[in-house]
N, CA, C and O of each residue as an XYZ file, in Angstrom:
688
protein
N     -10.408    -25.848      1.217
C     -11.800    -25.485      1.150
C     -11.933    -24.273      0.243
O     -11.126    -23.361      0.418
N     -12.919    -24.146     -0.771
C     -13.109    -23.455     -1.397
C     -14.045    -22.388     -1.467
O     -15.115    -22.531     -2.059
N     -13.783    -21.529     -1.012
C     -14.929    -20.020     -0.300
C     -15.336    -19.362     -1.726
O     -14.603    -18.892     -2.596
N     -16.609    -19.472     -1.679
C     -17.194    -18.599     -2.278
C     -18.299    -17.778     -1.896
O     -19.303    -18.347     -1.468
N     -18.271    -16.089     -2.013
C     -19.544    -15.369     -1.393
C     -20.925    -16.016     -2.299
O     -20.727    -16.780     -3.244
N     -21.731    -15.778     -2.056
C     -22.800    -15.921     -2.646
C     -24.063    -14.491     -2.416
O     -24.414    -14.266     -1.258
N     -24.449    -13.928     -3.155
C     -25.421    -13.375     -3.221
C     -26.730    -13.734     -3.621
O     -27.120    -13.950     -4.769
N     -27.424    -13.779     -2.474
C     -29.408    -13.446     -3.123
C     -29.728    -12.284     -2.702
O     -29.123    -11.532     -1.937
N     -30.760    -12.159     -3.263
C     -31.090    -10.620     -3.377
C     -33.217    -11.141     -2.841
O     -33.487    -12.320     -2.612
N     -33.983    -10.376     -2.785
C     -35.071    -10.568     -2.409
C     -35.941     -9.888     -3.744
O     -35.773     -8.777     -4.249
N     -36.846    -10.872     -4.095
C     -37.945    -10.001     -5.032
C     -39.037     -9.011     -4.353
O     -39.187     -8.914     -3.135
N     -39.608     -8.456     -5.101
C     -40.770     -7.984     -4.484
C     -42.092     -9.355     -4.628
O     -42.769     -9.238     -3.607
N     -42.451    -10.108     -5.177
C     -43.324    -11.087     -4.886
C     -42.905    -11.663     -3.636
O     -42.088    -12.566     -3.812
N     -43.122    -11.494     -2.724
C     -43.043    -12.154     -1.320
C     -43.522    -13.828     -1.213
O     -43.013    -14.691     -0.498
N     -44.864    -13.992     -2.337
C     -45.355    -15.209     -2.141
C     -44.336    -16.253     -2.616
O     -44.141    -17.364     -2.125
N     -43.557    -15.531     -3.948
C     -42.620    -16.555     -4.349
C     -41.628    -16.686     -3.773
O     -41.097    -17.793     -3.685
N     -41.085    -15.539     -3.197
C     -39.849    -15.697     -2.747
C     -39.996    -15.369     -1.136
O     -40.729    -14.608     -0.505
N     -39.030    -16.232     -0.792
C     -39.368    -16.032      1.186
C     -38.281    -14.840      1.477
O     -38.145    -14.375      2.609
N     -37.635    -14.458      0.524
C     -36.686    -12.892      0.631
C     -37.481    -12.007      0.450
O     -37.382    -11.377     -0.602
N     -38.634    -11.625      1.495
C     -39.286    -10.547      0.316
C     -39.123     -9.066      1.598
O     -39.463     -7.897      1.417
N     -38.630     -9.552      2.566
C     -38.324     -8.222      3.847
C     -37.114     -9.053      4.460
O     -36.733    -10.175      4.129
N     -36.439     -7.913      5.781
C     -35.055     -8.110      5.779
C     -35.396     -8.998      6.913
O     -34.406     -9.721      7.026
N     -36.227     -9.322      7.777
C     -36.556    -10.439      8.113
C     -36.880    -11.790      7.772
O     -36.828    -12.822      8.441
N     -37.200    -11.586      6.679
C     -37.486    -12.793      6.072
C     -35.759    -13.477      5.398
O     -35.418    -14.591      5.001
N     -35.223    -12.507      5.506
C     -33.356    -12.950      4.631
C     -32.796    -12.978      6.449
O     -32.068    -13.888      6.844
N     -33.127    -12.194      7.101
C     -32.413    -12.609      8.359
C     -32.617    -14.336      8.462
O     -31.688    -14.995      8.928
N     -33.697    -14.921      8.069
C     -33.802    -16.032      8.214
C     -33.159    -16.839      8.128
O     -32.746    -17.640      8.967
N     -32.887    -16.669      6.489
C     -31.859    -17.816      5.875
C     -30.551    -17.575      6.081
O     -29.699    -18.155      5.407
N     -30.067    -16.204      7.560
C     -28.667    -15.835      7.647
C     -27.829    -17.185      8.378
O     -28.360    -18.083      9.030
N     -26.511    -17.047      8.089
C     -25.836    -18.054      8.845
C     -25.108    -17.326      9.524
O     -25.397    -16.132      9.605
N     -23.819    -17.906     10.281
C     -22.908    -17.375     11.065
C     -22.156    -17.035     10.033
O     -21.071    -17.008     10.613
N     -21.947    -16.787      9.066
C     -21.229    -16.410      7.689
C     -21.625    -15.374      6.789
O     -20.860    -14.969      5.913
N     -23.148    -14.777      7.008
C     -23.507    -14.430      6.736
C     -23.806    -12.378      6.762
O     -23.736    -11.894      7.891
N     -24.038    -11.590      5.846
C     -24.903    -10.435      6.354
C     -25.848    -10.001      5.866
O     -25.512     -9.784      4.702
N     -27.362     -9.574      6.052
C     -28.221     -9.024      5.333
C     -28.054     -8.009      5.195
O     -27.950     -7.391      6.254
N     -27.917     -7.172      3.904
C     -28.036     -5.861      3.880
C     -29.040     -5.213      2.550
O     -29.483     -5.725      1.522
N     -29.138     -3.809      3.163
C     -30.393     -3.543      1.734
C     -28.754     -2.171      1.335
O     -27.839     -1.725      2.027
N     -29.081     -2.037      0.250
C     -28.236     -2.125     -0.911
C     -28.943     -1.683     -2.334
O     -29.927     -2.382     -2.576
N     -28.700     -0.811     -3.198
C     -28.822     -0.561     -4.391
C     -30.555     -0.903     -4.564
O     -31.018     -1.568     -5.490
N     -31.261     -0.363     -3.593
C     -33.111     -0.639     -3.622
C     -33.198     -1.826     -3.833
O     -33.796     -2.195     -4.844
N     -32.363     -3.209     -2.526
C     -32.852     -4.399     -2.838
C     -32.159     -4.926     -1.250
O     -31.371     -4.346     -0.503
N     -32.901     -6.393     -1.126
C     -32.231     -6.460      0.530
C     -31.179     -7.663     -0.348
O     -31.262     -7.976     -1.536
N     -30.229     -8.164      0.664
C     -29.164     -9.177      0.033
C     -29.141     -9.935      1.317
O     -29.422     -9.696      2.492
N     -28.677    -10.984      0.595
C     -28.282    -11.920      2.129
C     -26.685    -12.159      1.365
O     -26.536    -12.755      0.299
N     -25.939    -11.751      1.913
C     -24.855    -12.138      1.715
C     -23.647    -12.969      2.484
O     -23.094    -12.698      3.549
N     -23.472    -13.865      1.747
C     -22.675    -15.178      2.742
C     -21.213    -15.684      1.985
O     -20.942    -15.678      0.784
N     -20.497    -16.059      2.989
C     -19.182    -16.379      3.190
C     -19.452    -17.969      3.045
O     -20.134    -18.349      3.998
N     -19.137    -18.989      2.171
C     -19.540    -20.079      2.365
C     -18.727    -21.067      1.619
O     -17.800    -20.540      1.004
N     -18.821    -22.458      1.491
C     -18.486    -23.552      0.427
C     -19.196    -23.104     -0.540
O     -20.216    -22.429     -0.396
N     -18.347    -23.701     -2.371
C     -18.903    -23.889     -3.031
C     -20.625    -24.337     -3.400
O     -20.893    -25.298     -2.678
N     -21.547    -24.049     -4.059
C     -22.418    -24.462     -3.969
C     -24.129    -24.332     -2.519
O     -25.290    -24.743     -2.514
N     -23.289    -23.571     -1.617
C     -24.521    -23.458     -0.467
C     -25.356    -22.780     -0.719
O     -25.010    -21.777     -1.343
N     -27.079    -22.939     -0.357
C     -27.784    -21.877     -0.594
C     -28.554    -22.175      0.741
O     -28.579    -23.238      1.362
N     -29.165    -21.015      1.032
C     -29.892    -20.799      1.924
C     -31.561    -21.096      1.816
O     -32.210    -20.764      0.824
N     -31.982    -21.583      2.662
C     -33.591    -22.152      2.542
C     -34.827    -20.777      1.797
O     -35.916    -20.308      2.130
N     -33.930    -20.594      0.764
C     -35.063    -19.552      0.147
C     -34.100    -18.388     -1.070
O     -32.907    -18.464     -1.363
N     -35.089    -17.426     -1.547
C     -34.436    -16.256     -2.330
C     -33.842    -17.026     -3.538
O     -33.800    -18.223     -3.824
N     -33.338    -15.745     -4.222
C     -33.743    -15.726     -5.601
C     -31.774    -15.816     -5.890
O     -31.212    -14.721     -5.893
N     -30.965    -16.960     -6.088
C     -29.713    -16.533     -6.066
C     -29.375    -15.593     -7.194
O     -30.155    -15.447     -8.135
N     -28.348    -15.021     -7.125
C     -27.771    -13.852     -8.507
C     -26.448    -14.198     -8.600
O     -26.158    -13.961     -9.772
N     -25.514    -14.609     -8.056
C     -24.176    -14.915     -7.928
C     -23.916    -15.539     -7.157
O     -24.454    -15.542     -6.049
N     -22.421    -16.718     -7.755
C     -21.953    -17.298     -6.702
C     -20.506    -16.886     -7.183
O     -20.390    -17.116     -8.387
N     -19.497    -16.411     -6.684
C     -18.154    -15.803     -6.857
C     -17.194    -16.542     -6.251
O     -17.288    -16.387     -5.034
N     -16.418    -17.188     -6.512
C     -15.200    -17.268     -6.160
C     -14.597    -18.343     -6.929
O     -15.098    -18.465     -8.047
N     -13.492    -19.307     -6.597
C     -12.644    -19.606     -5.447
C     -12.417    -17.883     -5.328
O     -12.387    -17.074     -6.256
N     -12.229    -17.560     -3.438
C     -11.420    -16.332     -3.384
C      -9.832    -16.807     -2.669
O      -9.621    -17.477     -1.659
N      -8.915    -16.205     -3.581
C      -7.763    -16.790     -2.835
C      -7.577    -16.408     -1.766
O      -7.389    -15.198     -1.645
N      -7.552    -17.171     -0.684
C      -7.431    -16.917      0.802
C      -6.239    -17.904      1.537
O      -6.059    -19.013      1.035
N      -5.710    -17.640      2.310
C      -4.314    -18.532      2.704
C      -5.209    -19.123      3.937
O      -5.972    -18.399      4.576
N      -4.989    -20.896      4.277
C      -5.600    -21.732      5.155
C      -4.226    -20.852      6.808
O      -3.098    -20.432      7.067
N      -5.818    -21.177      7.416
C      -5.165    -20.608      8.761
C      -5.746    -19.211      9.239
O      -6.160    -18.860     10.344
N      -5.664    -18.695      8.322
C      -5.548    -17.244      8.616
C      -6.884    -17.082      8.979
O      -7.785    -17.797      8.541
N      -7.085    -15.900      9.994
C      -8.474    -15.365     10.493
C      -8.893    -14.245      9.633
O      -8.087    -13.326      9.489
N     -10.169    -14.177      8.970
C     -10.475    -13.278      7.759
C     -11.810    -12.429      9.019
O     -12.173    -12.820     10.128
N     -12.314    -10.940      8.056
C     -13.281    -10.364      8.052
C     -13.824     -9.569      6.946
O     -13.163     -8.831      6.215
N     -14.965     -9.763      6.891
C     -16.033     -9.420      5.806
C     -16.140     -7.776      5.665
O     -16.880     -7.282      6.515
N     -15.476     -6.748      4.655
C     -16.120     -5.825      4.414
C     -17.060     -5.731      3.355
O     -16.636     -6.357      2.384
N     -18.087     -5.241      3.161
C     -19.207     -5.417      2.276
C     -19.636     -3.451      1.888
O     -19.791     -2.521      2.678
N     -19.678     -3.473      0.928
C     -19.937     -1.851      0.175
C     -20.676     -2.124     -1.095
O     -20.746     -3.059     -1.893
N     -21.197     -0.940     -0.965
C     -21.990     -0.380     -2.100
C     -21.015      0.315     -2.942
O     -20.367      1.182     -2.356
N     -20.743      0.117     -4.292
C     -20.178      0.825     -4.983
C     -20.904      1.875     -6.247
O     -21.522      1.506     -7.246
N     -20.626      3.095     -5.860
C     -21.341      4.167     -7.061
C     -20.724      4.881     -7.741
O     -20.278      5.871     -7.161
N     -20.438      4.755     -9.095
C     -18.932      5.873     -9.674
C     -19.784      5.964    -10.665
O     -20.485      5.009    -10.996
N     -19.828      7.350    -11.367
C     -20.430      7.830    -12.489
C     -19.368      8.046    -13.373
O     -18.334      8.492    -12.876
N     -19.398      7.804    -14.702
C     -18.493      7.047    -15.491
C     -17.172      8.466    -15.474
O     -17.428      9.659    -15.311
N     -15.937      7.915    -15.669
C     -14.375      8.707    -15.796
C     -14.523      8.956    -13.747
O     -13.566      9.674    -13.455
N     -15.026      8.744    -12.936
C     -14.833      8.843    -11.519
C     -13.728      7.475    -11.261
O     -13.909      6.345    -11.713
N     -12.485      7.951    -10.359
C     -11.725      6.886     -9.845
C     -11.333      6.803     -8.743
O     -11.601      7.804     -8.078
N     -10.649      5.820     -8.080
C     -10.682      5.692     -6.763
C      -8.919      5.589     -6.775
O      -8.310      5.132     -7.742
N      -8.346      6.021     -5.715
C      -7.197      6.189     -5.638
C      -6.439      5.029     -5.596
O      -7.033      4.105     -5.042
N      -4.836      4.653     -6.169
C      -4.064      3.387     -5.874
C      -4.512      3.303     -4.624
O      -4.886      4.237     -3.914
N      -4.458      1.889     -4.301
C      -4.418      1.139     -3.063
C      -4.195     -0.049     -3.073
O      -4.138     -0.521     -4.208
N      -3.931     -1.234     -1.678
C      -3.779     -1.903     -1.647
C      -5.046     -2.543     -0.587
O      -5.738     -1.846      0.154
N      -5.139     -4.058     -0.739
C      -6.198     -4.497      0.328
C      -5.211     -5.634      0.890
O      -4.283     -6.053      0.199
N      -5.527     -6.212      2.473
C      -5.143     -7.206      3.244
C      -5.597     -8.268      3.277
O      -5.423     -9.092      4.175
N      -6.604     -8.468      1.755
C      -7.047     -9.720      1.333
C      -7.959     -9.695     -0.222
O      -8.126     -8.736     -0.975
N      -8.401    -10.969     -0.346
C      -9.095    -10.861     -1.806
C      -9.918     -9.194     -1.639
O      -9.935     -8.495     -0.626
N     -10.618     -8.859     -3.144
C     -11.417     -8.241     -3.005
C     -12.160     -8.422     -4.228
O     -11.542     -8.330     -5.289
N     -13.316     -8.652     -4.233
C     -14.695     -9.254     -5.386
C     -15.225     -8.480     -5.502
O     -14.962     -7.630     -4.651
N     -16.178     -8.119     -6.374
C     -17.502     -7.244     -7.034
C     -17.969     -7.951     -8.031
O     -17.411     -8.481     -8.992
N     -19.264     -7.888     -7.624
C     -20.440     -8.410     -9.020
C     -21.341     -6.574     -9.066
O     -21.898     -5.882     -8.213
N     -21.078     -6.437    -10.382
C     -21.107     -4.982    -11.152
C     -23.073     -5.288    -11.690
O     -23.374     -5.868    -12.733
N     -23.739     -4.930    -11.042
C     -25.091     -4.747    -11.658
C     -25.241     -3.992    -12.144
O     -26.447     -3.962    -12.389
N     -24.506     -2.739    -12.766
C     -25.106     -1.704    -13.901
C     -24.030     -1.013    -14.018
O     -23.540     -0.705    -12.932
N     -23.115     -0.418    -15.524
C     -22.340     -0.082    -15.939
C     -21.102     -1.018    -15.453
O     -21.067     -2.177    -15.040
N     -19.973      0.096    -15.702
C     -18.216     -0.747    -16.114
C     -17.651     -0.214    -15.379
O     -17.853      0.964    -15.084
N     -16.498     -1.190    -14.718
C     -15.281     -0.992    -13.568
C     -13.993     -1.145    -14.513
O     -13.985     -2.182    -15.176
N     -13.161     -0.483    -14.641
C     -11.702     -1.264    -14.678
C     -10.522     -1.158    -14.252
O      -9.784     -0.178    -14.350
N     -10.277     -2.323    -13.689
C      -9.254     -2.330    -12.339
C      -7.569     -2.379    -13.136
O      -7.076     -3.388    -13.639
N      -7.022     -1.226    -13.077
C      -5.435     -1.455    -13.167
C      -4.482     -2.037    -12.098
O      -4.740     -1.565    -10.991
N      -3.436     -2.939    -12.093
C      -2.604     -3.248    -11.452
C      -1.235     -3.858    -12.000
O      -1.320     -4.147    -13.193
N      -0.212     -4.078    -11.523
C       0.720     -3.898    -12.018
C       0.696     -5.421    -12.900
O       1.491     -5.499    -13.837
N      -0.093     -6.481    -12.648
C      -0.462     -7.634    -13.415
C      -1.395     -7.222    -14.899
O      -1.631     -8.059    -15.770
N      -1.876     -5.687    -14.969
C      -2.572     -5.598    -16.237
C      -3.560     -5.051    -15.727
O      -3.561     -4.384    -14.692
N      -4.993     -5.441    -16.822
C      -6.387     -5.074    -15.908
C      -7.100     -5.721    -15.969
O      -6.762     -6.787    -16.482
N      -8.601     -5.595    -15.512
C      -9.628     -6.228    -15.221
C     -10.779     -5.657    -15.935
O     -10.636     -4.459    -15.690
N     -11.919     -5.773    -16.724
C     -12.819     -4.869    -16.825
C     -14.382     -5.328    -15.475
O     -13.798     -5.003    -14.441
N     -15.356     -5.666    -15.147
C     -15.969     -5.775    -14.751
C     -17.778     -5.064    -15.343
O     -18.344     -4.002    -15.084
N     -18.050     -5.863    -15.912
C     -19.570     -5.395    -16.719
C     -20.365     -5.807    -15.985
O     -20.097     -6.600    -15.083
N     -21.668     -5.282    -16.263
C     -23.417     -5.734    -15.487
C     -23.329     -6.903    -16.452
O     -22.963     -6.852    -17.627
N     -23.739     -8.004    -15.737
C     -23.794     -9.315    -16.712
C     -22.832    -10.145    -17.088
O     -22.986    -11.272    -17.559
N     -21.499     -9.396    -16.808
C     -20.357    -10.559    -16.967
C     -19.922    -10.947    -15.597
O     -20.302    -10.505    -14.512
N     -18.758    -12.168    -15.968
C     -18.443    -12.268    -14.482
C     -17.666    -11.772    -13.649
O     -16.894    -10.898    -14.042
N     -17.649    -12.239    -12.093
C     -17.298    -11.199    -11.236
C     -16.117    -11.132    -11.211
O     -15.451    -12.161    -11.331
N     -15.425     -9.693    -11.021
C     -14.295     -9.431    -10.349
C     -13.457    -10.085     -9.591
O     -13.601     -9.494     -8.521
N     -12.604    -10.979     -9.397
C     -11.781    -11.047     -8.187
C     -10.461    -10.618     -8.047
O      -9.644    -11.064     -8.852
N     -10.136     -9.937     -7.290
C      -8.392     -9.930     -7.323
C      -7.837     -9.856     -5.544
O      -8.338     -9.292     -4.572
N      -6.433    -10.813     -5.719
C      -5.980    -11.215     -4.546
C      -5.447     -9.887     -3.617
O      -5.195     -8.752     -4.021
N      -5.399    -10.207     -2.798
C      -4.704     -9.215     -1.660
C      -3.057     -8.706     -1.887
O      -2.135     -9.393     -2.326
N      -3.034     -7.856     -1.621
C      -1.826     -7.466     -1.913
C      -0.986     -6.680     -2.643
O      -0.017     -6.127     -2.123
N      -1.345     -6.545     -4.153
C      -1.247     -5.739     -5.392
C      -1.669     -4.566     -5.081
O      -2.503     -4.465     -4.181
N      -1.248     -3.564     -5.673
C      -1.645     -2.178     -5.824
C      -2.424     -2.335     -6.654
O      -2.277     -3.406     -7.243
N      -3.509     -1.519     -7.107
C      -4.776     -1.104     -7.783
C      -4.949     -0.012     -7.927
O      -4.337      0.810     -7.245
N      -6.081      0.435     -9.115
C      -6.105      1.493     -8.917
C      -7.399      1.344    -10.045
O      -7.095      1.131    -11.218
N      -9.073      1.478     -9.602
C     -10.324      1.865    -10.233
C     -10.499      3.166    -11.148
O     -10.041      4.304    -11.042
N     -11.415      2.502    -12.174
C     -11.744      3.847    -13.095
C     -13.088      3.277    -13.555
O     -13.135      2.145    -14.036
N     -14.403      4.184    -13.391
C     -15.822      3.629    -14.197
C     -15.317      4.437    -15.436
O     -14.954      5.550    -15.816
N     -15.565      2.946    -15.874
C     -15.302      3.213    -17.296
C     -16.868      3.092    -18.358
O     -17.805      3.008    -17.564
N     -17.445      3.056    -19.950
C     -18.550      3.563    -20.448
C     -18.954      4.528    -19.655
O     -18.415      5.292    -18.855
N     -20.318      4.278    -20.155
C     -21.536      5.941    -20.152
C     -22.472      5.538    -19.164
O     -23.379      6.361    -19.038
N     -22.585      4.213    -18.168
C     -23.551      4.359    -16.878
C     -22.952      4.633    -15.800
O     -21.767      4.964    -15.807
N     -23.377      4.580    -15.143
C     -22.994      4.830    -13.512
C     -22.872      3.605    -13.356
O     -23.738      2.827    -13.755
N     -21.983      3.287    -12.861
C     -21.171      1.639    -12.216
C     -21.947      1.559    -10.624
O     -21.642      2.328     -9.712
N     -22.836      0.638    -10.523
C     -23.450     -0.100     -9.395
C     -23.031     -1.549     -9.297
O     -23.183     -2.393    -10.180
N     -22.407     -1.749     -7.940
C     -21.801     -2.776     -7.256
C     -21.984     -3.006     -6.020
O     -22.274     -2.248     -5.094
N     -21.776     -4.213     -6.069
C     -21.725     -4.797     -4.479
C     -20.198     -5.432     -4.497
O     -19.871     -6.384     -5.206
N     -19.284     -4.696     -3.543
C     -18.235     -5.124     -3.578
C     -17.929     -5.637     -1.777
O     -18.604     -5.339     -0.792
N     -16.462     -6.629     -1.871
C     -16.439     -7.697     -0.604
C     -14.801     -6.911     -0.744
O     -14.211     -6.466     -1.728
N     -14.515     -6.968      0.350
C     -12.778     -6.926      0.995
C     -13.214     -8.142      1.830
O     -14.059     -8.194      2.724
N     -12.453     -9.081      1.334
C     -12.390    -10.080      2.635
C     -10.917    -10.341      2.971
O     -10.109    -10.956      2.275
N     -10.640     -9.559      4.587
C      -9.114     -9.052      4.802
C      -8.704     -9.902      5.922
O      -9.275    -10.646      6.719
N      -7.374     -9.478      5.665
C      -6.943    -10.653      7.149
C      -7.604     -9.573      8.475
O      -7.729     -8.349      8.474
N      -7.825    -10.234      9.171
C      -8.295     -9.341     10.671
C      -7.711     -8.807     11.318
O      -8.250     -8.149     12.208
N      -6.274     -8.843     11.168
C      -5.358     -8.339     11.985
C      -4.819     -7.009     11.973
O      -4.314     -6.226     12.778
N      -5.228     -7.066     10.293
C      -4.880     -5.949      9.360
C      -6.000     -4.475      8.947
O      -7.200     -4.745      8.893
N      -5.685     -3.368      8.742
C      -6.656     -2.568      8.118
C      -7.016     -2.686      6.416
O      -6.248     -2.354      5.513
N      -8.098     -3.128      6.292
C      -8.641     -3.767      5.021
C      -8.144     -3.100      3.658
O      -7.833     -3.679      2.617
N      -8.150     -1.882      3.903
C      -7.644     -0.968      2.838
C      -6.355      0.186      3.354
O      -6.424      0.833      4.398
N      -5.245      0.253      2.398
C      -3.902      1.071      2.329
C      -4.398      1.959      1.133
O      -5.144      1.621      0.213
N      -3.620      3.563      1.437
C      -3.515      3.796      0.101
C      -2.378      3.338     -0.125
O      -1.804      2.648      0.718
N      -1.692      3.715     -1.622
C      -0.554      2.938     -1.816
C      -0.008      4.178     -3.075
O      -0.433      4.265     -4.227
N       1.408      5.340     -2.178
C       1.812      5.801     -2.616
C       3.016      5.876     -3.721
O       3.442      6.868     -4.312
N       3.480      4.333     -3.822
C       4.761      4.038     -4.438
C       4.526      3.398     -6.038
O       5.381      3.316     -6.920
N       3.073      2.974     -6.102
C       2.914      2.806     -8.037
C       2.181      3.689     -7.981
O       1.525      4.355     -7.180
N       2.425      3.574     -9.091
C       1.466      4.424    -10.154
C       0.729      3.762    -11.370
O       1.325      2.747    -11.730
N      -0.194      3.988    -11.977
C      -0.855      3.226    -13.082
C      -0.189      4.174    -13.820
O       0.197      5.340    -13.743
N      -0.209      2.783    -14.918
C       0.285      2.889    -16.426
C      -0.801      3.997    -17.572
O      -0.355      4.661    -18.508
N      -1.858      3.942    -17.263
C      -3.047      4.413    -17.927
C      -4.083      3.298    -18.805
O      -4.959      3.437    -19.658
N      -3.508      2.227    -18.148
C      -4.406      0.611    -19.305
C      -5.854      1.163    -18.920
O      -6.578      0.273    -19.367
N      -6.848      2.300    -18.237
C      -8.413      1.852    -18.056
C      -8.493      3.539    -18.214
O      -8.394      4.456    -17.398
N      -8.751      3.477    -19.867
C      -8.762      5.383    -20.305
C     -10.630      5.240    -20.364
O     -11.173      4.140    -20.472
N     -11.326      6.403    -20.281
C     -12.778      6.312    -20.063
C     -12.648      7.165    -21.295
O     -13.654      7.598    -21.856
């Protein structure tokens, strides 16, 4: 089965869109699901098959395959991400995929596989569980994201991870 999050987001025209308050996205929530308001916008954000949408809202992304191992019991962390450009986040490791769709400015993710960049408008981020990492906003905006840890449950979603080090592949 092939999991992909999906994001809608709610307009302000209410008439067009039935996302237009967090009740109105509680609606279309599933058991897979979380509404959250986020970056001055509400989201319905869902854990789902390829292709699902919910009886309403305005979709913005559908992300994945996320590599996930069959069997295993997962949980949803969901964040707001804000880095004003040369800000980084320390090596670490996660206990499962971790995605971002970047709505304004640049991410780029080092790991010992290379890097990642992540732009407003390109596509999303994914990288598997496990790898060390290590974030840098990279250009001249402030990097706004909605980022997913989807971790095994058993586990704490995020490690730091004292034993790599980045190479320097994501210079601002």
């Amino acid at each position: 089965m092939d999991h992909h999050p999906s994001a809608y987001r709610t307009t302000q025209q209410v008439r067009d869109r039935p996302f237009g308050t967090l009740n109105e996205a509680e609606a279309g929530k599933t058991a897979a699901s979380s509404v959250v308001e986020s970056l001055g916008k509400v989201w319905l954000l869902t854990i789902a098959d390829k292709g699902w949408r919910p009886p309403g809202g305005e979709r913005i992304a559908e992300i994945g395959p996320l590599p996930i191992t069959a069997g295993k019991i997962y949980s949803a962390q969901y964040m707001e991400a804000i880095f004003t450009p040369g800000m980084t986040a320390p090596a670490h490791t996660h206990a499962g995929p971790e995605a971002w769709y970047t709505l304004a400015g640049e991410t780029c993710l080092e790991s010992p596989n290379g890097k990642q960049i992540g732009r407003a408008g390109g596509p999303p981020v994914i990288i598997p569980g496990g790898p060390p990492m290590h974030l840098t906003a990279t250009g001249t905006e402030q990097r706004r994201a909605l980022v997913l840890i989807l971790h095994d449950s058993s586990m704490r979603p995020t490690t730091p991870e004292h034993d790599w080090h980045p190479k320097g592949l994501c210079k601002t």
